[in-house]
C-alpha positions as a Markdown table, in Angstrom:
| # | Residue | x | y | z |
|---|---|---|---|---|
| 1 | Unk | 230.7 | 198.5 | 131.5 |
| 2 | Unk | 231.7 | 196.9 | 134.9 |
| 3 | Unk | 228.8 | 194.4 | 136.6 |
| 4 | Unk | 228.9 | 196.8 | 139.7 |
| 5 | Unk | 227.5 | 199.4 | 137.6 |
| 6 | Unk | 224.5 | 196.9 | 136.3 |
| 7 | Unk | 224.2 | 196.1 | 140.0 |
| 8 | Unk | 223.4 | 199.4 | 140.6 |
| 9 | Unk | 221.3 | 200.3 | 138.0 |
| 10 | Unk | 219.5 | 197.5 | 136.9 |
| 11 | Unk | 218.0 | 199.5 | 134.0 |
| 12 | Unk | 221.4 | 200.5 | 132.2 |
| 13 | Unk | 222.5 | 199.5 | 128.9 |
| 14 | Unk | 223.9 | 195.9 | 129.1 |
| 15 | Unk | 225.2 | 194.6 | 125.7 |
| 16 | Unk | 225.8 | 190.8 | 126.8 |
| 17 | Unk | 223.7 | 187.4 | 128.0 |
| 18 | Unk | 224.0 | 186.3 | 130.8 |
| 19 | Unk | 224.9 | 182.7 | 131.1 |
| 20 | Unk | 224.4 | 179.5 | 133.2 |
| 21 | Unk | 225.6 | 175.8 | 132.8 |
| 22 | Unk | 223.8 | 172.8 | 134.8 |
| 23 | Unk | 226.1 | 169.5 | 134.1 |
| 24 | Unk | 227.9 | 168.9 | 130.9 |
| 25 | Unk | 226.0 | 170.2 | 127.9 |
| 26 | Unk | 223.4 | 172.0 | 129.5 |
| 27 | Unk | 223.7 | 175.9 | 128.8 |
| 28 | Unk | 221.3 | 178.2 | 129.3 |
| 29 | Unk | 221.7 | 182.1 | 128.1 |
| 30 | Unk | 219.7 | 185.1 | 129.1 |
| 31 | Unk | 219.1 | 188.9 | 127.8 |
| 32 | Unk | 216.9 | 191.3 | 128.9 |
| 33 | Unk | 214.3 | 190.3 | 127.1 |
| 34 | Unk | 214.7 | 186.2 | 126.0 |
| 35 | Unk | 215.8 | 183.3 | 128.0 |
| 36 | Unk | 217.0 | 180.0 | 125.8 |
| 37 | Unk | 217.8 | 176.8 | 127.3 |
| 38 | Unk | 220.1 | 173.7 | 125.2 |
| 39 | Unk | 220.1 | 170.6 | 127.2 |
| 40 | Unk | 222.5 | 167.8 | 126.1 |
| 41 | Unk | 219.9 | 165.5 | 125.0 |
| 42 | Unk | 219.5 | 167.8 | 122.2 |
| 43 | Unk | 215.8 | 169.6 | 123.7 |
| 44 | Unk | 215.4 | 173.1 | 124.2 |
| 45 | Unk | 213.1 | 175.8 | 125.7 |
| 46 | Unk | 212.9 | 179.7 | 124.6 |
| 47 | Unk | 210.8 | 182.0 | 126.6 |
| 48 | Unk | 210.1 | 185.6 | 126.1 |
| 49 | Unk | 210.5 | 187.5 | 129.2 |
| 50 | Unk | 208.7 | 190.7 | 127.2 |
| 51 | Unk | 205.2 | 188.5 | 126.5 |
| 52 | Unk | 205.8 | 185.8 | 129.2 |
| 53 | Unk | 207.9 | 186.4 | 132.4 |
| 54 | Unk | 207.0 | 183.7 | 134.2 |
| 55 | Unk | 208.1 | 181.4 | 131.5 |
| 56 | Unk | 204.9 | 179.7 | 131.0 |
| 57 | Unk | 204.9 | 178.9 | 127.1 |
| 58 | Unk | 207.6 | 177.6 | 125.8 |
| 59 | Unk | 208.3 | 178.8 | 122.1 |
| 60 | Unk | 211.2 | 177.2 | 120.9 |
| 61 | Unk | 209.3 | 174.7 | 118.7 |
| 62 | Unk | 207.8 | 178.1 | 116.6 |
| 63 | Unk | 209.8 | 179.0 | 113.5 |
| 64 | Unk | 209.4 | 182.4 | 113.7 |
| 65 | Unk | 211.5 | 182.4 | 116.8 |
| 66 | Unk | 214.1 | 180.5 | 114.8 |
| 67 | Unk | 216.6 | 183.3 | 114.4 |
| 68 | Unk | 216.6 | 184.4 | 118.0 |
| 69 | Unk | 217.2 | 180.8 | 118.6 |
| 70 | Unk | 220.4 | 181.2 | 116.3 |
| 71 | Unk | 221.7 | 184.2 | 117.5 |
| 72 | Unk | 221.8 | 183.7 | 121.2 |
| 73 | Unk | 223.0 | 180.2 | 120.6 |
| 74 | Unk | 225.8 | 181.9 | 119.5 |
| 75 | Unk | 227.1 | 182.7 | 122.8 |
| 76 | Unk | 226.8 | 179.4 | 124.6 |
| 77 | Unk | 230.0 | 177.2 | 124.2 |
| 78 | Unk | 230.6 | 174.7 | 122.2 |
| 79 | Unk | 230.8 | 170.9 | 122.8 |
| 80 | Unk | 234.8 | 171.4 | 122.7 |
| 81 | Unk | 234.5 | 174.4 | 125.1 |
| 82 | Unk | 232.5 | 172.5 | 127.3 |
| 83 | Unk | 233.6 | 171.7 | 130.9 |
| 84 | Unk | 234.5 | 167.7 | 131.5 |
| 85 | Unk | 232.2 | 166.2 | 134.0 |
| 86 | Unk | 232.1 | 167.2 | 137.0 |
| 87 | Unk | 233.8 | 164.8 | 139.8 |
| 88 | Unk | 230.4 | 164.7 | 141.3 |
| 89 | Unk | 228.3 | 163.7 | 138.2 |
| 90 | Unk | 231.0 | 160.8 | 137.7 |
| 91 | Unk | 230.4 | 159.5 | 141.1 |
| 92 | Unk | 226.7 | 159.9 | 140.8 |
| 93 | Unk | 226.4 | 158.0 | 137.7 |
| 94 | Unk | 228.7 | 155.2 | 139.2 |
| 95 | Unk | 227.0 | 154.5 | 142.3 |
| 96 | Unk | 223.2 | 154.5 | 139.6 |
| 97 | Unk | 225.5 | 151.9 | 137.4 |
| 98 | Unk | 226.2 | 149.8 | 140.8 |
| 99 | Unk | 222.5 | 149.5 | 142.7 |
| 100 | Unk | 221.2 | 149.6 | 138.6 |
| 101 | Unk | 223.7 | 146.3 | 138.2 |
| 102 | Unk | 222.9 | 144.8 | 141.7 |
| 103 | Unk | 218.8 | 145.0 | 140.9 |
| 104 | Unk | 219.9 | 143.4 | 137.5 |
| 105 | Unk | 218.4 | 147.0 | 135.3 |
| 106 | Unk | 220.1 | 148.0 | 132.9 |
């Protein structure tokens, strides 16, 4: 199915996540009904759109969600199949590692 024809009908059959990356190693993937978030630092959130749209409990520390966890993890990439670091994050992180070094913080 094209995305035009989801555009349109926002209620047709849509057999893939949706996904959305926020600096290296931070993936996020979306269905219709779950939303699971990995961040780099190894945390993670999973909300159930069905129970809680608003995202308001967090339910990715219950082991009955565990294979849900699993199976959408399965379409975020992979540490190999990650972008590199954007220009920007680089430059960002140099110019903390400067005023960090001239303050004498680590």
């Amino acid at each position: 199915m094209a995305p035009r024809r989801l555009l349109e009908d926002v209620n047709a059959d849509w057999d893939r996540v949706a996904m959305t990356t926020h600096g290296r190693g931070n993936h996020a993937v979306r269905t219709r009904r779950w939303r699971y978030i990995s961040y780099a630092d190894g945390s993670e959130e999973l909300y159930d759109h069905a129970a809680d749209p608003m995202e308001w409990k967090n339910v990715a520390g219950d082991s009955q969600y565990s294979s849900v966890k699993t199976r959408l993890a399965k379409s975020m990439p992979t540490e190999a199949e990650s972008a590199p670091e954007a220009p920007y994050d680089a430059r960002l992180r140099r110019a903390r590692a400067t005023a960090a070094s001239r303050t004498g913080q680590k």
